[in-house]
Structure formats: structure tokens, C-alpha cells
C-alpha positions as CSV (number, residue, x, y, z in Angstrom):
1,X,82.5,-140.6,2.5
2,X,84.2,-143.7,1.1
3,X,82.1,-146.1,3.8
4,X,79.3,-143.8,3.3
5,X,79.1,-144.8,-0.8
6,X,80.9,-148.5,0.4
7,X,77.0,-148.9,2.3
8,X,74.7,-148.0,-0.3
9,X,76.3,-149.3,-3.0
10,X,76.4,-152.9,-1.2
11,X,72.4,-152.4,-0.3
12,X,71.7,-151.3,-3.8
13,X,73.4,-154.1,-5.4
14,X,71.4,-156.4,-3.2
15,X,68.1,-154.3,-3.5
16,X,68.6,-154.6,-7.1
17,X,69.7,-158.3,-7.4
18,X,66.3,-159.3,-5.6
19,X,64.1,-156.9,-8.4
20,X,65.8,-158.7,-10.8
21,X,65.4,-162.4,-9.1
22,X,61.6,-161.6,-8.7
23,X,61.2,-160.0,-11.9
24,X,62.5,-162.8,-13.9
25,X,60.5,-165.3,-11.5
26,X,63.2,-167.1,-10.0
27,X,62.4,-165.4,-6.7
28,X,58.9,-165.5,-5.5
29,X,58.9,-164.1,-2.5
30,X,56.6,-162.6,-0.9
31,X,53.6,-164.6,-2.9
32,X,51.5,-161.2,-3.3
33,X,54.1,-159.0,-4.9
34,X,53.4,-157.4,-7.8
35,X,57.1,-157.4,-9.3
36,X,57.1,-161.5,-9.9
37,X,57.6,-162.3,-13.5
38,X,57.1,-159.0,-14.7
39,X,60.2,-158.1,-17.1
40,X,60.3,-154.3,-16.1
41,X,61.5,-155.3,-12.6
42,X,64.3,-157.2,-14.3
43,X,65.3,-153.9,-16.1
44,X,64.8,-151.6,-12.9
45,X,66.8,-154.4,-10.8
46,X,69.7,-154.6,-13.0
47,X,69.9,-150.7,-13.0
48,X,70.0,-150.9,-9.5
49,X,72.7,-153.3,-9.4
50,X,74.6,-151.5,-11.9
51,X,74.6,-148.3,-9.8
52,X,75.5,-149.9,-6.3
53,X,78.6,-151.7,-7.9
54,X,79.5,-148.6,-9.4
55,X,79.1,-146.7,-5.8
56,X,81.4,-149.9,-4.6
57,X,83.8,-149.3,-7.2
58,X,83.8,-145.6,-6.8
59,X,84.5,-146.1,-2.6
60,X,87.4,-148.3,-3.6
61,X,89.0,-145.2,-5.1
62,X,88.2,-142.2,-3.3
């Protein structure tokens, strides 16, 4: 269980940590996507960052 939370909580902090990039602009890749520069991806990537360090937190202690 512990490297079961350890795995998705390290691919949702980086899932989220690339919303966030792209939603605040500083990432634009790929050129097409639809969440560059729009603020709501910054929100829904932080989120997501917030929960996979918590699942990384949570592995440390089970």
C-alpha cells in the first residue's frame, strides 16, 4: 500500500506541476493545448499537486 500511494502521489505532483506550468503560461508545450495561459488550469494543477504530496506524505507514515 505505502509504494502504491508513494507512485501516485509522485505522478500527481508532477501531473499537477505541469497544469499549473501551462496554465500560468510558463510552459507551452504542446503548442495546441487548450490549458496554456488559462488561470483555471493553474487552480486544477495546484490541487493536483496538493493531493499527490499529501499521498507522499501519507506513504511516509503508513
Amino acid at each position: 500500500m505505502r509504494t502504491l500511494f508513494l507512485v501516485i502521489g509522485l505522478l500527481a505532483l508532477v501531473m499537477g506541476l505541469i497544469w499549473t506550468g501551462q496554465g500560468a503560461g510558463l510552459i507551452t508545450w504542446p503548442a495546441q493545448s487548450f490549458m496554456i495561459n488559462q488561470s483555471q488550469w493553474m487552480w486544477y494543477g495546484a490541487s493536483t499537486a496538493f493531493g499527490g504530496l499529501m499521498l507522499i506524505l501519507i506513504s511516509r507514515k503508513v
